[in-house]
C-alpha positions in Angstrom: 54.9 -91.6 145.7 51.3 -92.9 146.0 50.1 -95.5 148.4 47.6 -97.5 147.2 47.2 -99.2 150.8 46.4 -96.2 152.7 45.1 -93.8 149.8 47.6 -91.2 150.2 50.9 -89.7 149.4 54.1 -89.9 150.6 57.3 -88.6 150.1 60.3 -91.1 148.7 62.4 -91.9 151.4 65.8 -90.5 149.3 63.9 -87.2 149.0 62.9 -87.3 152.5 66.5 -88.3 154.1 67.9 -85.3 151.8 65.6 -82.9 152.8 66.4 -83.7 156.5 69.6 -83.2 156.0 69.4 -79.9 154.3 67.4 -78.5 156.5 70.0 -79.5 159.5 72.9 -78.0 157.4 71.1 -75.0 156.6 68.0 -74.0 158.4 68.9 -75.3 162.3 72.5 -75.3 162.4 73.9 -70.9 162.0 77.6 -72.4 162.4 77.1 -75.1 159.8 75.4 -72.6 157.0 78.4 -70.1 157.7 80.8 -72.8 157.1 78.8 -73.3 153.9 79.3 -70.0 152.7 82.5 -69.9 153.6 82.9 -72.4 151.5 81.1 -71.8 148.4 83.3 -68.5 148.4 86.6 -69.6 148.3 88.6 -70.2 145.3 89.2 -73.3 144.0 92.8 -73.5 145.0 91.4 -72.3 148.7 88.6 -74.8 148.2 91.5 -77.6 147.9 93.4 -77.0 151.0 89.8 -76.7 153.2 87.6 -79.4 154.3 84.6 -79.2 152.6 81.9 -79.3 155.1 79.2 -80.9 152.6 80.4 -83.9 153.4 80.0 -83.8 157.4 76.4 -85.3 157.2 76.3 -88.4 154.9 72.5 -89.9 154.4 71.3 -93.5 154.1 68.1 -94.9 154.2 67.3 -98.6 156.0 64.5 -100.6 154.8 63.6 -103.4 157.4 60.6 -105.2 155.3 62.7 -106.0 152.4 66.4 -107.0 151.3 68.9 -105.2 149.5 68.6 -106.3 146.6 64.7 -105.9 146.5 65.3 -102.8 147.4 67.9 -101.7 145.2 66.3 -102.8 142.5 63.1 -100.9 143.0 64.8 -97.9 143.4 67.0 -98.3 140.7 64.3 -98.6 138.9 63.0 -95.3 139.8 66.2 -93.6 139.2 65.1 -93.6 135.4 62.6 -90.8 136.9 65.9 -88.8 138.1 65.3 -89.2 141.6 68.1 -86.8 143.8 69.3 -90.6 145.4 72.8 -90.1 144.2 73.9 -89.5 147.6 71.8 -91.5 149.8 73.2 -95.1 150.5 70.0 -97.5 150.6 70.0 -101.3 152.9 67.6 -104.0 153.2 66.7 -106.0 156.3 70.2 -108.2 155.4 72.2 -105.1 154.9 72.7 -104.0 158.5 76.2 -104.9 159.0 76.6 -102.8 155.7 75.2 -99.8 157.1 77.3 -100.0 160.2 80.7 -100.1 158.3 79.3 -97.4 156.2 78.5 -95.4 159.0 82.5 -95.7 161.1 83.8 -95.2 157.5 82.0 -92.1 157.3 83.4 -91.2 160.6 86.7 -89.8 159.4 86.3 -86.3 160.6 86.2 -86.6 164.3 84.6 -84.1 167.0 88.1 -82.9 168.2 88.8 -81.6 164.3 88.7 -77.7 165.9 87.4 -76.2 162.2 84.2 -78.0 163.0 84.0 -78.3 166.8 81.1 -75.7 166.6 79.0 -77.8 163.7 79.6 -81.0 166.1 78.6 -79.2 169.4 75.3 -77.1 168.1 74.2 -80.4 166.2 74.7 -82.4 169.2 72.5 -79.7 171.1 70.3 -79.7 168.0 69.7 -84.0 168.5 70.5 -84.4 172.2 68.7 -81.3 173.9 69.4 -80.8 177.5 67.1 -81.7 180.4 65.7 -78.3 180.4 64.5 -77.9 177.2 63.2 -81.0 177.5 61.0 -80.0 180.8 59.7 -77.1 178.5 58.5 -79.1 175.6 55.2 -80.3 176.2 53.3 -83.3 175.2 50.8 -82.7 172.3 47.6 -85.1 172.8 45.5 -86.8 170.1 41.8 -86.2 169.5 39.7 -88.8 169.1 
């Protein structure tokens, strides 16, 4: 998408959302990917008696400057350009309470759920580092 305001490009928020999430399901989480693969391989009949773990990581995108339906509307609008959006849940600024019962509704599969205990824990790790890696990180200055 091109900016106008600030010359530049940048990348629709859907698109940007979904790539977050692939890259947590399948670049920084090892358990999670497995699980994926497990997945994918099974047989249908298998694939019906399994939690499918696609669906641990649901995506939504908040806009603060506008309302919902302002914002619906835009992006239904680009839809017609067969944007990946299917999946991402979008709010405006009068939305919020929407998003939160989106979010516990989502939150059916619960951390003691032992077939994904290890997704939960290393993505935990993965958002919530501990004190010690956080003493290693250090703190990247600007150059004027």
């Amino acid at each position: 998408m091109y900016l106008k305001s600030s010359n530049s490009f940048v990348l629709i928020p859907m698109k940007q959302v979904r790539e977050y999430r692939k890259n947590i399901m399948e670049v920084y989480t090892q358990s999670f990917y497995e699980k994926l693969l497990e997945y994918k391989l099974k047989s249908e009949s298998e694939k019906q008696n399994s939690p499918n773990p696609n669906f641990l990581i649901q995506t939504a995108v908040y806009f603060h400057r506008n309302n919902n339906e302002y914002v619906k509307k835009f992006f239904m609008e680009l839809e017609n350009t067969n944007l990946p959006n299917k999946y991402v849940e979008i709010f405006g600024n009068d939305g919020l309470n929407e998003l939160i019962k989106s979010i516990t509704k989502h939150m059916r599969i619960r951390k003691s759920t032992e077939v994904f205990k290890d997704i939960f824990d290393e993505v935990h790790n993965l958002l919530r580092p501990s004190f010690d890696l956080k003493d290693q990180r250090t703190l990247i200055k600007k150059r004027n």
